[in-house]
C-alpha positions in Angstrom: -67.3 -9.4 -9.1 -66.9 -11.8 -6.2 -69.1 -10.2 -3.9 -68.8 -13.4 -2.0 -65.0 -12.4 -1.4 -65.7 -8.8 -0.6 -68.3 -10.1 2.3 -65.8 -12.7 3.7 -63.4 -9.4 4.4 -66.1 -6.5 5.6 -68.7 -8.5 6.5 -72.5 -8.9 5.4 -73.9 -5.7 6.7 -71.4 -3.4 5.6 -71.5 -5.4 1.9 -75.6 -4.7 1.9 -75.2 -1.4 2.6 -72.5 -0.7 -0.3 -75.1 -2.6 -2.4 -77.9 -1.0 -1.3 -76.2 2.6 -2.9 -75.9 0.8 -6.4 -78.6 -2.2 -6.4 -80.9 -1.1 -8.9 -78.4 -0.7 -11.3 -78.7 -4.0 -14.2 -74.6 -4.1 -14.1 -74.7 -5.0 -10.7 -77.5 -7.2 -10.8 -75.7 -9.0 -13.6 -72.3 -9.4 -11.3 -74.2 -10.0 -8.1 -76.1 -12.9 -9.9 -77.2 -15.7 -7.8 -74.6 -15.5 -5.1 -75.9 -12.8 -3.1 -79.0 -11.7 -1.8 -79.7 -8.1 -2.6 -80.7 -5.9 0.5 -83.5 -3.8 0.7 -83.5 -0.1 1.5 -84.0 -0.7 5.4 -80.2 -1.9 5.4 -79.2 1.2 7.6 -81.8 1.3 9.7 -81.7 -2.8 10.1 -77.9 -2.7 11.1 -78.7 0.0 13.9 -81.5 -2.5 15.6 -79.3 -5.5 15.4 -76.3 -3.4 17.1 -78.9 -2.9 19.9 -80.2 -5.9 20.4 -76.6 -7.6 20.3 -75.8 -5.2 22.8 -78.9 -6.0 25.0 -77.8 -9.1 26.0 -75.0 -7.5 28.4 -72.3 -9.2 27.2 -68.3 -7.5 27.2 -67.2 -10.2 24.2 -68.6 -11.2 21.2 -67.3 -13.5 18.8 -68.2 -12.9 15.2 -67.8 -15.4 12.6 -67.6 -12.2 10.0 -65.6 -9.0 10.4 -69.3 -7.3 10.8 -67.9 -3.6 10.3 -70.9 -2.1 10.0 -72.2 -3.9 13.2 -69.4 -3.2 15.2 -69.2 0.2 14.0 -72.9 0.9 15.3 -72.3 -0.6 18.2 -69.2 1.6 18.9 -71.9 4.7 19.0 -74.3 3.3 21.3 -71.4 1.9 23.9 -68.0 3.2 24.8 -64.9 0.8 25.6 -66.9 -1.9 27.1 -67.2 -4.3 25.0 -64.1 -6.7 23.1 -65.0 -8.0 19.9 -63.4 -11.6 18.8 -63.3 -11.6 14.4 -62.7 -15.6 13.5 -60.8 -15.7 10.4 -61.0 -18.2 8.4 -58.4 -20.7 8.6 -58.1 -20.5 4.6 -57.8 -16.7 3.9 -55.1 -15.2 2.3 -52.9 -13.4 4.1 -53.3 -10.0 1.9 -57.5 -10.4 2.7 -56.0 -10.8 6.7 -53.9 -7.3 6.7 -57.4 -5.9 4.9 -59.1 -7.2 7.6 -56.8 -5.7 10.0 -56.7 -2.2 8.2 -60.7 -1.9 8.2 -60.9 -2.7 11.7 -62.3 0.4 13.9 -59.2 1.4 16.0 -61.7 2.4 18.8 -63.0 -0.9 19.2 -60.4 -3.6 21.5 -60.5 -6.6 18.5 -58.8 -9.4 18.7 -58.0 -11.5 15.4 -58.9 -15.3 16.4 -57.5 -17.8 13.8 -60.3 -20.7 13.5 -60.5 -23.5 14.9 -58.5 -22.1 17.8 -60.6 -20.4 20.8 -60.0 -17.9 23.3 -59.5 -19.2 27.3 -61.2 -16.5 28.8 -64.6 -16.2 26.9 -67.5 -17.9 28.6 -71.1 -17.7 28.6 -71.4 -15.4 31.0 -69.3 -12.5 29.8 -69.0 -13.9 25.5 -71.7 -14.6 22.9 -71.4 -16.2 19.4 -72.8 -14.2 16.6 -73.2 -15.6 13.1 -74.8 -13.3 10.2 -76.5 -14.5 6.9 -79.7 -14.3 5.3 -82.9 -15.5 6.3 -85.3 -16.6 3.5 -88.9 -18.4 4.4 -87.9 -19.6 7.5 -84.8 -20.9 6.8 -81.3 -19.5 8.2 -78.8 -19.7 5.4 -75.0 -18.4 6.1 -71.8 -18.5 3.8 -69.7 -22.0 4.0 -66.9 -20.5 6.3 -69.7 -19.3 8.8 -71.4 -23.0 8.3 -67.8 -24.7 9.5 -67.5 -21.8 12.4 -70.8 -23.2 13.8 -69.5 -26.4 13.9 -66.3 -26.0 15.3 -67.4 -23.9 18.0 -70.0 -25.6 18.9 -69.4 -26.6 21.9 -69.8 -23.1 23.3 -72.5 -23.6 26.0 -73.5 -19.8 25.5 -75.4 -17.1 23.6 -75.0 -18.6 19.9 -77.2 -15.7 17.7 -77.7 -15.2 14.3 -78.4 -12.1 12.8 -79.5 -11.8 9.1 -78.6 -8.7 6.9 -82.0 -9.6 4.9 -85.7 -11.2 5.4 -86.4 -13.2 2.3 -90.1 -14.2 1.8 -89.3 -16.5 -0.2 -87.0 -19.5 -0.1 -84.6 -18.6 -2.5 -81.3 -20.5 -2.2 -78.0 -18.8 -3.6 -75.1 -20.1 -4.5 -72.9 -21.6 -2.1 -75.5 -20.8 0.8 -75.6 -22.9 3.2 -78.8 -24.0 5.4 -78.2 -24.2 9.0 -79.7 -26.3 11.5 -82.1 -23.5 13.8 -81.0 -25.8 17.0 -77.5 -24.8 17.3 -78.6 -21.4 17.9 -79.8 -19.5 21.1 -82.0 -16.7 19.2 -82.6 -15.0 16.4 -83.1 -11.5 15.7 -86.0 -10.9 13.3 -87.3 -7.4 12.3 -91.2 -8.2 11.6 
């Protein structure tokens, strides 16, 4: 199972929350392994609050680093057509995982498909915000290695730069092919305790 994979093309929060139905079965436990945290049952509720606060900053673009379905879905419901959301695809996808990407896309949502490295002329910090999704585990903000390169690439966007995690680790567990990133690039966090 390369749950890995499967997060690269629906995102974090829509992954945890397929996980969530199924985690305490020992199969999945088994496939999942070390390369993904598992969620906890506050998934749902945790993808709701993070839609609102993304939203609560007032911007009309954001710029995922993930196709966040889940997130964009929620965020759909709580605002109509005015927002745009920007989906960097890694420049290394296949192009079946790309028309996946472009089928699970809400229809209702204006989303643009934004190869990386490239960027788009008319987002600026006043009307665009970055957001980059992981896990959070004792302190530490830990993302997938495509999301790790995004927030390099784009880093000089002057703007919003958030990262929102689909899980709060107490611990500092480190899963494979994690990636730690550096707290500075970022503008906030969004934290649920």
């Amino acid at each position: 199972m390369d749950i890995q994979g499967t997060a690269r093309e629906i995102g974090l929060f829509e992954t945890a929350i397929n996980i969530s139905k199924v985690k305490n079965s020992i199969d999945v436990i088994n496939k999942i392994g070390m390369s993904f945290p598992l969620p906890d049952d506050a998934i749902k509720d945790r993808t709701k609050k993070v839609a609102e606060w993304l939203l609560g900053f007032g911007k009309s673009r954001y710029m995922f680093f993930m196709p966040e379905l889940a997130l964009i879905e929620e965020m759909k419901k709580r605002m109509d057509n005015h927002f745009e959301v920007i989906i960097v695809i890694p420049s290394d996808l296949d192009m079946d995982a790309k028309e996946r990407i472009n089928r699970n896309l809400p229809k209702e949502v204006k989303t643009i498909i934004l190869p990386e490295p490239f960027f788009i002329d008319s987002f600026f910090p006043r009307n665009g915000m970055i957001v980059a999704s992981g896990y959070f585990g004792c302190e530490r903000a830990m993302v997938l290695p495509d999301t790790y390169r995004m927030i390099e690439h784009y880093r000089c966007f002057h703007g919003k730069k958030v990262f929102v995690p689909y899980v709060e680790l107490a611990e500092a567990y480190h899963y494979e092919q994690w990636k730690e990133i550096n707290q500075s690039r970022l503008s906030a966090i969004w934290r649920s305790m």
